[in-house]
Structures are given as C-alpha cells and as structure tokens.
N, C-alpha and C positions, 0 to 999 in steps of 0.2 A: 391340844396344840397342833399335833400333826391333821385334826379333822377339821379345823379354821384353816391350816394352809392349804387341804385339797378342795376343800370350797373355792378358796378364791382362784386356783389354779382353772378351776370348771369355770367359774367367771369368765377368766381372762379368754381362754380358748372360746368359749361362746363367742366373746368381743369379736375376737379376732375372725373367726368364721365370718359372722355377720359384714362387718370392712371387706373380705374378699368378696363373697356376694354379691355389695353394691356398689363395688370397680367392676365385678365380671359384667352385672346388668348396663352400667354404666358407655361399658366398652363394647357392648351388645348394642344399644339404642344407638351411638355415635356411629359405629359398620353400617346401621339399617338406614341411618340419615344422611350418609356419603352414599350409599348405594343409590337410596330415593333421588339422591340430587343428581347422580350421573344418568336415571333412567328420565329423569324430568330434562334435560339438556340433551337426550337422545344418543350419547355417546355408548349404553351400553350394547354388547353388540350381539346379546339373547337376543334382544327385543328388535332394536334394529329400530325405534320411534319414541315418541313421547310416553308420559305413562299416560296421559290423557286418552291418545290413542291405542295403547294395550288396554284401558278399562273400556273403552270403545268395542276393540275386540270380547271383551269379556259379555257385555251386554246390547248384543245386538241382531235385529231379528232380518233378514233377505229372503234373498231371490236369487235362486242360479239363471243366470242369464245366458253365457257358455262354457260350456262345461271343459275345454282347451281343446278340445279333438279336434285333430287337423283336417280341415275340408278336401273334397274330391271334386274335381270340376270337368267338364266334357273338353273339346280340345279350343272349343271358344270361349272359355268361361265361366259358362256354367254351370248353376250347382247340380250336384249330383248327390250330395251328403253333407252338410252344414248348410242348409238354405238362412242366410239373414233375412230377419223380417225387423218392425214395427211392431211393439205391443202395448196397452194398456195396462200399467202396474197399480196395483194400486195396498196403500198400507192401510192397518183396521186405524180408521181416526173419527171419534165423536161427531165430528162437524160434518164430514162426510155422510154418516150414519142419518142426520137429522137431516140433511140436504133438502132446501125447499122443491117439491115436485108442481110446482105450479106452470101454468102453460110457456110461460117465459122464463122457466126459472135454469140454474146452467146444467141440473141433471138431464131437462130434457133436452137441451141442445147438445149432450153429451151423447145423449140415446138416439137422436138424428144423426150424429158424425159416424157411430159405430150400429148405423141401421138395425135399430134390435129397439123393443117398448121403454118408456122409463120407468115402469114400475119392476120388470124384469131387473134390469141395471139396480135399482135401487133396494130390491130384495139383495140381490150379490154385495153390494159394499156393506148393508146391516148384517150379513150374516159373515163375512170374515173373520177370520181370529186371526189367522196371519199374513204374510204377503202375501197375494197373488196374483194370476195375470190373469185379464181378459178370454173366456172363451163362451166360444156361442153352441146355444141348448146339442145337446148331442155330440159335441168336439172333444177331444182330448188333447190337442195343441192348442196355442194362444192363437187368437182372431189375427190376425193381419191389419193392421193399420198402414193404408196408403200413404205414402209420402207426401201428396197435397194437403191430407190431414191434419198430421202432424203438427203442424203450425197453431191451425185453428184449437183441435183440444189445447194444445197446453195456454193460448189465448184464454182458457177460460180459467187459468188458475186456480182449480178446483183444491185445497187441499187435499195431502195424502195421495192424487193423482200423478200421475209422471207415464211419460209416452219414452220406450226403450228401446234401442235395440237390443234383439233377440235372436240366438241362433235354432233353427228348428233339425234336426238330424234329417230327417224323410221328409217329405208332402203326405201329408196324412189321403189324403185323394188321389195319389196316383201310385201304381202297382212299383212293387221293389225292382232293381238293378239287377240280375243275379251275379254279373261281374262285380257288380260294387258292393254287396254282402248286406248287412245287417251287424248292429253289437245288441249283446246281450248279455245276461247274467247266466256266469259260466263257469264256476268254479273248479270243475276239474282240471278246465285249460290253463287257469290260472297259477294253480297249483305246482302245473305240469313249467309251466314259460316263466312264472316269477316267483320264486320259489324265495329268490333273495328278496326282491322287495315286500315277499309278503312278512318276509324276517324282519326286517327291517321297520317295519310297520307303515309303509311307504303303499302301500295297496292292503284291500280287503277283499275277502270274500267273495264279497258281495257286488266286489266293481264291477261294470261292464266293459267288456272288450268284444275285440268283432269276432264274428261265429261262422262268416263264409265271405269268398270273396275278398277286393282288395281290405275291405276292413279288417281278414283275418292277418291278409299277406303280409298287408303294411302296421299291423296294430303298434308296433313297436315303437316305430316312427308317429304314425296318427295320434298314441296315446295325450301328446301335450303335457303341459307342466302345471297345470293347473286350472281353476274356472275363475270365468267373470263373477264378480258377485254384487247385485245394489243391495244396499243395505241400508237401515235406519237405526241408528242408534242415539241411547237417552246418556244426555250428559248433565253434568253436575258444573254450572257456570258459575263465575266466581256470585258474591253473593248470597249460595243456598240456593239458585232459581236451578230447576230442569229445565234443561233443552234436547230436542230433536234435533238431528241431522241426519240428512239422506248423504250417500258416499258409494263411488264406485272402488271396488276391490278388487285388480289384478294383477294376473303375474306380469314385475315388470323385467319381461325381455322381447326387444326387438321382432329376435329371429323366429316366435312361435307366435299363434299356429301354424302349422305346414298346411301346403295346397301340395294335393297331389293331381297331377295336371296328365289324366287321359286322354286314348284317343278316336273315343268313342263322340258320336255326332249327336246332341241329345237330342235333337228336332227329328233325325231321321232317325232312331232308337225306338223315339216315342209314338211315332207315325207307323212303327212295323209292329210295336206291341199294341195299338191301335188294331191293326188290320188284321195280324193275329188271331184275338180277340173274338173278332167277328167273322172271320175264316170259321172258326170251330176248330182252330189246330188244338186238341185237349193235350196233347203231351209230344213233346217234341225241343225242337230247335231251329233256328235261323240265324246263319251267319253272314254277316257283310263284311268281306278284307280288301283294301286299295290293292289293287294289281302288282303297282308297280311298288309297292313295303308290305305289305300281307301287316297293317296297320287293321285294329280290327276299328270298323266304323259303324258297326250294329252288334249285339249279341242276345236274341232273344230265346228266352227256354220257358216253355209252360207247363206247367198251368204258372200263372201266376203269383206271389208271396205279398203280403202287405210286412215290410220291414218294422212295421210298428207295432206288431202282434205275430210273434214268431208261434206257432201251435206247435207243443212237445210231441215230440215223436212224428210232425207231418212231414210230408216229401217234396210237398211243395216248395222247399227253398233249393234242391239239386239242381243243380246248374247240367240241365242235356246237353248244352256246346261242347261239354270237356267229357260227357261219358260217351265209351263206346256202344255199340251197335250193328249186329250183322248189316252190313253194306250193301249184300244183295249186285248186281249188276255196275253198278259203281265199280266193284273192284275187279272188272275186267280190263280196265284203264291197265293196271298193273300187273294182272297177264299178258296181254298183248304189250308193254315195254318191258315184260322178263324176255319174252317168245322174242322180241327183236331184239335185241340186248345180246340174249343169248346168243342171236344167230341161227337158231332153229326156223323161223318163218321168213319171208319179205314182203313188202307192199304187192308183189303182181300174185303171191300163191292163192289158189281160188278153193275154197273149201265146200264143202258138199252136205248140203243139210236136210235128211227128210223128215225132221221132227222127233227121229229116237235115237239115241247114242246105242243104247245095247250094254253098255255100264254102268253098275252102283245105282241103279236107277235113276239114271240123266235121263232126262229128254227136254226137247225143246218146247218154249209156250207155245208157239204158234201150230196147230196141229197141222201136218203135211211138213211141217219146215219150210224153210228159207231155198230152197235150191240150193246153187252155186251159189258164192258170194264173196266178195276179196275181203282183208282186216277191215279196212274206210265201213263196208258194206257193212258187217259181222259187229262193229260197235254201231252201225245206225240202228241194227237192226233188234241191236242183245240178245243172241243166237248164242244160245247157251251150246250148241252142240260143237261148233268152231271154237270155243273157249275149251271144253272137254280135251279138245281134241289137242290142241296146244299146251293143255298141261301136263297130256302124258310125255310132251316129249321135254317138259323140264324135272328138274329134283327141287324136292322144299327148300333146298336151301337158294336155289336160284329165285324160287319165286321170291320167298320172304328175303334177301337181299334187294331183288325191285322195291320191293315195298318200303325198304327201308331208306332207299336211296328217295323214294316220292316223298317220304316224312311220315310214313305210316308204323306203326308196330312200336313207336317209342313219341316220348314226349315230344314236342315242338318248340314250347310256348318259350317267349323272353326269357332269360334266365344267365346269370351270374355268380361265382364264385366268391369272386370278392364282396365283401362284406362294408359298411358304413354305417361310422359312430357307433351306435347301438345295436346295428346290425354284425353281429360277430361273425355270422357265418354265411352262406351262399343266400340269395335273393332269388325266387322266384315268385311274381304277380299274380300268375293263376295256379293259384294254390291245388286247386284241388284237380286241375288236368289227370287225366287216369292215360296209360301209355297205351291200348289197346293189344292187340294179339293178331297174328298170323298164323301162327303155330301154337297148339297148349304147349305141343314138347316136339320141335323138330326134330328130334332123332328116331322118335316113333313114327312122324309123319312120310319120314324119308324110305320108310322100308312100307305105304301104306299108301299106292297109288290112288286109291278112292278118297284120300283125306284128302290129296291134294288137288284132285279133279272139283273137290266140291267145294273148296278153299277158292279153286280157281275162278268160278262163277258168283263166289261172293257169302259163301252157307259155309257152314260144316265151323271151325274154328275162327275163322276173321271176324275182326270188332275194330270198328273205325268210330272215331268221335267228329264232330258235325266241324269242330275245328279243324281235324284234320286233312276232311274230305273239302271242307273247300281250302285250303294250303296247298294240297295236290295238283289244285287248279291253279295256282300262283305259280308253284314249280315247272309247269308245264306253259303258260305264259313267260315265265325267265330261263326258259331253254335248259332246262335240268336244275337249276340253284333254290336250295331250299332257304328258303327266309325263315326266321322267327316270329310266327306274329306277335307283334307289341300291343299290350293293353296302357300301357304308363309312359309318357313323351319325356316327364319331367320331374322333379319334386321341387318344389320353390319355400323357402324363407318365408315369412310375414312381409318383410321389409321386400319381396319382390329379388331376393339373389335365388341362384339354382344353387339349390344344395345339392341335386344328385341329379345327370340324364341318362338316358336310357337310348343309347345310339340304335341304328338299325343295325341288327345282325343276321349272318345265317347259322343254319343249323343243319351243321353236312353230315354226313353220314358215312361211318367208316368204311361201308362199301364201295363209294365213291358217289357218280352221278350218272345219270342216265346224259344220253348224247341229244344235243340239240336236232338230230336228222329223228331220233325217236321222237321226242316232244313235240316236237310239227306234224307227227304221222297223227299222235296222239290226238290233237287238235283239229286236225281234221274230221276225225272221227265224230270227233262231239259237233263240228257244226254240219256234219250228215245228219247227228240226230234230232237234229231241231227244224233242219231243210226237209228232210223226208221219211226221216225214222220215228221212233218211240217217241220223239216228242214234239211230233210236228206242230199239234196241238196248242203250241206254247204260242206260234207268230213271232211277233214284236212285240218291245216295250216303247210305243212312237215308232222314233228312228233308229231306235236300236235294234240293230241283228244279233240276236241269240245264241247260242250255242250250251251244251252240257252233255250228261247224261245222267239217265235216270237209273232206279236200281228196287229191288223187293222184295226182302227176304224173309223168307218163314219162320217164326217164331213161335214159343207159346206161352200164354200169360193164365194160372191159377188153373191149365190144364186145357186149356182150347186156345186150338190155332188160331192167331193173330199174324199181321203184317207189316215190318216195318220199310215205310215207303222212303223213298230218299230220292232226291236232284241236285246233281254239283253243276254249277257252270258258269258262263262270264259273259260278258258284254262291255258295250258293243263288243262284233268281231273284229272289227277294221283297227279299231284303237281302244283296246281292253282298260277298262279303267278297275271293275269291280268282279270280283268272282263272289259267288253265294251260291252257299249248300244249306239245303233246307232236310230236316228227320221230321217225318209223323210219325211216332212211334204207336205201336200196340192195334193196330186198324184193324177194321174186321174184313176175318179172311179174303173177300172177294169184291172187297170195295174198288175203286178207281183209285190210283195215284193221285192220293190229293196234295202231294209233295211237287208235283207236277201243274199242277195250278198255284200254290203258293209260291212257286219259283216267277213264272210272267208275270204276278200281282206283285209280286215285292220288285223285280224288275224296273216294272213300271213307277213303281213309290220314287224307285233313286234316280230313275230318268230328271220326275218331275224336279225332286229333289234337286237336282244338278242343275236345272234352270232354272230354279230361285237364289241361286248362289251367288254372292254379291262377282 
C-alpha cells in the first residue's frame, strides 16, 4: 500500500516538473520573439538598426578608406597629412575574374584609363581574395585616379568595380615634414597617454598614433572617432535568394575630422627641401619666420625621413630646427646687447685688434687682427678679440639675462596652459623644441672668467637652436619684443567652425627686454656684414638687400674636429618681411661657410616666391 502511493507520488512530481519546463521554455521563445521584433523595427538601442543590418555587420568583407585622423593643411589648404585621392576598388567577383580581354573589350579600356597593360590588371582581379585598391607595380599606396576619369570608369560598369574616395596619410614620393611628424606603431606611448582607453578596450596595442611632430603634439585631437569603411555584404533576401550590397560605413558626426590648419607655406617648404637637397646640406636646418609674427613659413631639417617607412633606431626623423648647437659668432649679437645694456661699451668705443687676446687661448681668425674698429665694425667683421674683450667686463649672469631677454636659453615656441576638451593639460605644437643653454651651471660660470670669454664668442657652453636663432632676428626687427613662433593658425570642425585659434603671442622674459636704441645698433651691425664684412659674399636676393650674421663653431663628432656653420639674418633691409637662420652642422674642419651660401640661395627662393603671390 504505502509502495503504490510513493510510486504515484514520483509520477505526479515528474508531471509537474515537466508543466514547469514547458511554461519556462514557453516564456523563453515569447522574451526572444519580442526581443527579435523590437531589433527588427530598430528600436532596440544595443544595436541602434535593423537586424538585417546587424547580420550585415556580422558578414561583411571592406575596405578602410579613412581611417578618422584629422587632416593637417599648409595655411592655403593644403594637404600636408591626409591627402584625398580617387581609387580603384575593386571586390573578388567571378565575372570580374572571367572578364573578356579582347581588344575592345571593357578590361582593356579600363587598363587605358589607369595606363598600366590589361593583362597586368587582369592578373590583379583573378588573384584577389578580398577587397582591395588599385596599385601600380612597385607602390604601396593606392594609384591615384584623376577626377576626369572618374566618370568614364565607372561609365564602364564593370562589376565588383567602384571608383572611391580615399584618404592617403603621406605622398608616398615626397620627403616627410619634420614639423608635421609621422604616426606609427608605438606601444609604449600608448601605454604611457591611454592607459584608460586601452582599459576600456577603446584602443589597442597595436594602434597608430603620431611619433614626432604636430602628429605627436596634436595626436589627441587628430586621433578621430572612427574610419570610413566600403563594405560588401551578403544578404539573405526574402525568398531564400542571396544578395550583395556595396555600403559606405561611417562615423556619423558632423564635427570630425579636424583640420589642423598651419602656418607653414607648402610651395615654398617644398622648393627649399628641393634646394636643400641639391645644396649637399647633409644635416642641418633652415628656417623661414614672417618678420612681422615670427609665423614659421618654411622649416626644413636634414637629412630627410620618408614618413611611410619610419627605420628603428634612425635619426633621420630629428627635427634640427628645435635642437641646439654651438652658435659660434652668431652669439656675439648678444654680447654686444649685454655690453650695451649693461652700459659697460657705447657705439663711438674703438677697440684694438692685433689678432691675439693673450687669454684662455683666444685669438682672432684673421691673422694680424682687425686694428682699430668700433662695435658696427667688430660685428662686420666677427673679431673675436673685441667680444673677449667685452666679456670680461660683464658677469654670467649679465650675459645669460641678454640672452634670455633675445629668446635664447629657454623655449620659445607657441605654447598654452589652458587646455581643450581632450586636452586636459597645457598645449604646446612643437613638441619636441629642446630650451638650449648658456650656462651648464651659472654659478660656476660666475667665478670662471674663461667660461665666460668663450661663451661670449659663441664656444665653450652656448647651444642655440636654428629656431631660435632666427627669432632673435624677429626680436631685434620688433625693437626688443620676443614673439612666439607659431606653427598652428587654427583647428577647424569638418563642418568648417574653429574649434580652437591659436592667436599671436609673445614670449618675454623675466629679465625684461633689451632697449629699441640697442636693437638698431644690433642691426646695423648685421647689414655691415653683408655690405663689407663676413658676408659680403652673399649680394642680393634681386632687389633684396641683405643683412645677418654669420657664426662657426668647433665641435667634435666620433673624435675629429668638425664645424658647425650657421647664418641668421632678414631681408629686405628697407622693409623686413622674413628672417632666416640656416645650421650646417658637423662640416669638415676647414671647409667654407656653406651656411653662407645657403642663406642668399634661400633668399632668393622667397624673393621669387613673393612675386608669384597672387
């Protein structure tokens, strides 16, 4: 009796199980068929689409077209880092593959419009497996297709073909920017600057970000929010039939990519790393700043880098405009405005040069010396003995306050505190500017008359960068006011609004400023040198009268003396528009001032320059 009623008791409970089971499965398929129907009417708000177009996402093969990185442009608008082109895409499709090659057929008139064979072409679409773009034998960016083009391919309806636009980072044929940088793969940096996004899972490893230059400065802002993407995906149309469709995929906001809008002139950029080039200047720099904004309008540093193949470990990508450099005679500019500053000299003292000091081992180039000769004379002539002579009767700290007050011994470059959106903390453009030196340690220098005699000719501890040497020249054109030179005018929206400007500022110095009756003596000085001193040599650029000075200091590079040559100066004299300081660094000991010719060459570039200007 009691073993009939626990049977059936195990019955019932079985029953009962089973009933809840198929309400729970019940109540499971009914959730999954309201869910299906809110993701099919697009309301759900995972997905944010149809489910059509999330299986779309699931099964579909493209093409990065732009990868969101915000473009850089010269101050006319052009490109400088995201070049748009024209490409040929093309997807793997059968019919494509079979394509008649006959003399009229549309491979070959596809192989006329992108001047390459048809058999070439026709090899490349049978052998694809997945998307890709157009490139010609030896390229590693897509071919360029001209915009008259355009028309005509897609005229031939080729399947699986499609004409695109395409963003390319670099010009695969012309030399990198050094101001405008390079991105790369660079995972320490990453590590170091997105530490959260890499938590987040919002970046990888393995992303690129910029490695020098505005790309590194601005990466933040540059990075974007996403890529273009074409894409071909297989769909399931009512029916049971498959279909293809081609679909462009991007981020939709307005306001990106950013243009980051320099003030650099790409025509005359390109025409001085042209001349460069064929100069022989193997490592150095050249710098062009407007007069009247120390706005930089050239910045060229050699040897040259291809931004599209960065080499590990080379030096190629160092930017010379922002590193220092003994100055060599150059930096008598700013002895002779300590020496009048101070009040220890004036324009009429005549000083007396016979070619040996008799300390620290000075003497003058010129054997016999200079004679007599007043300051005007003493900078034509870069009579190191009259500089000696003037430094003993200043202290290090007089000099290196001149210096400080010309814009020497500390940073320059544009630069702000405040911070924007993403930018949390201070902004500065040229990242990698190094501040230079006057003093290793002025208080040793102060009890060490020879550090400072030799300081004072331009050797011994001074290091000037090719930016700052010609900025010296700006401040001394604006009657003592140090400007900031600006690389960045602007940051712009997509949609064309300024997101961020970058006004003209200066950059004083707690010393104060040197006096406008100094900066005119100073100027005179330099167009002595060009009228009848050290760099008579130079002439004219045309109609341009000249003025600088030159400078040469001893260095030594893997144990043997080398030379680094240098020329700061402006033009015209009458109505100064441009100053330019040229470095040849590491020259062989006894060569010519070839800083000294590549100053009237480039001269001449921005004359021409200047009268093709609309």
């Amino acid at each position: 009796m009691n073993r009939g009623r626990k049977q059936g008791f195990t019955r019932t409970g079985r029953a009962r199980r089973i009933g809840m089971l198929a309400v729970l499965f019940s109540l499971i398929y009914l959730a999954y068929m309201a869910r299906l129907a809110v993701i099919q009417t697009g309301l759900w708000p995972a997905y944010g689409s149809s489910l059509t177009e999330h299986a779309v996402r699931q099964r579909q093969e493209g093409i990065v077209l732009d990868s969101g990185r915000g473009r850089i442009t010269d101050r006319n608008g052009q490109p400088l880092a995201g070049l748009q082109i024209y490409a040929l895409a093309a997807f793997p499709d059968q019919s494509v593959r079979q394509a008649d090659t006959g003399p009229s057929s549309k491979l070959v008139q596809l192989a006329a419009l992108l001047h390459t064979d048809a058999q070439s072409l026709a090899d490349w679409l049978a052998a694809i497996k997945e998307p890709e773009l157009w490139h010609e034998p030896g390229k590693k960016t897509p071919a360029p297709v001209s915009a008259e083009l355009v028309k005509n391919i897609m005229a031939l309806n080729m399947k699986g073909l499609y004409v695109v636009p395409y963003s390319i980072r670099y010009h695969e044929s012309l030399p990198g920017i050094h101001a405008i940088g390079y991105v790369s793969q660079n995972p320490e940096q990453i590590a170091e600057l997105y530490a959260s996004e890499l938590a987040s899972g919002k970046m990888k490893l393995s992303d690129r970000v910029g490695g020098e230059g505005l790309e590194r400065s601005l990466d933040k802002l540059l990075r974007g929010i996403g890529p273009t993407v074409l894409y071909r995906s297989q769909i399931r149309e009512p029916g049971g039939l498959a279909g293809r469709e081609v679909r462009l995929k991007q981020p939709d906001n307005p306001y990106y990519p950013l243009e980051v809008v320099t003030t650099l002139d790409l025509r005359l950029q390109r025409s001085i790393e042209q001349y460069a080039e064929q100069a022989g200047l193997k490592e150095g720099a050249i710098v062009v700043l407007e007069a009247d904004s120390a706005d930089i309008a050239a910045a060229v540093s050699m040897p040259a880098f291809n931004p599209n193949h960065i080499r590990e470990g080379g030096r190629e990508t160092v930017n010379h405009v922002l590193q220092p450099a003994a100055p060599g005679s150059v930096f008598k500019l700013v002895t002779a405005a300590a020496a009048l500053e101070a009040g220890v000299t004036d324009y009429k003292e005549t000083f007396r040069c016979n070619g040996e000091y008799g300390h620290y081992g000075l003497s003058c180039w010129l054997p016999g010396g200079h004679g007599e000769l007043n300051l005007t004379e003493a900078l034509a002539q870069s009579c190191n003995v009259t500089f000696a002579v003037l430094s003993e009767r200043l202290s290090a700290g007089e000099l290196s306050a001149a210096a400080n007050q010309l814009g020497l011994g500390r940073r320059i470059g544009w630069y702000t505190e405040k911070g924007h959106g993403v930018l949390k903390g201070p902004l500065r453009p040229l990242v990698e500017e190094a501040a230079g030196r006057i003093f290793v340690s002025e208080g040793e220098s102060a009890a060490d008359s020879g550090a400072v005699a030799q300081t004072a000719i331009g050797q011994r501890d001074a290091a000037v960068t090719p930016l700052q040497a010609a900025n010296l020249v700006v401040t001394l054109l604006q009657g003592g006011r140090v400007l900031a030179p600006r690389l960045v005018k602007e940051i712009r929206y997509a949609n064309g609004q300024t997101m961020m400007s970058f006004p003209l500022q200066d950059s004083p110095s707690p010393a104060g400023r040197i006096s406008v009756e100094t900066a005119s003596a100073l100027l005179k000085g330099m167009e002595a040198v060009v009228d009848h001193g050290t760099g008579r040599s130079i002439g004219k650029a045309g109609s341009w009268q000249l003025a600088g000075k030159s400078g040469t200091a001893q260095s030594y590079l893997n144990g043997r003396e080398v030379n680094h040559q240098w020329f700061t100066g402006f033009g015209p004299v009458h109505k100064p528009r441009y100053a330019v300081a040229i470095l040849a660094k590491n020259r062989p000991k006894d060569s010519a001032n070839q800083a000294v010719v590549i100053f009237r060459d480039v001269m001449k570039i921005i004359a021409q320059h200047e009268k093709k200007l609309p």
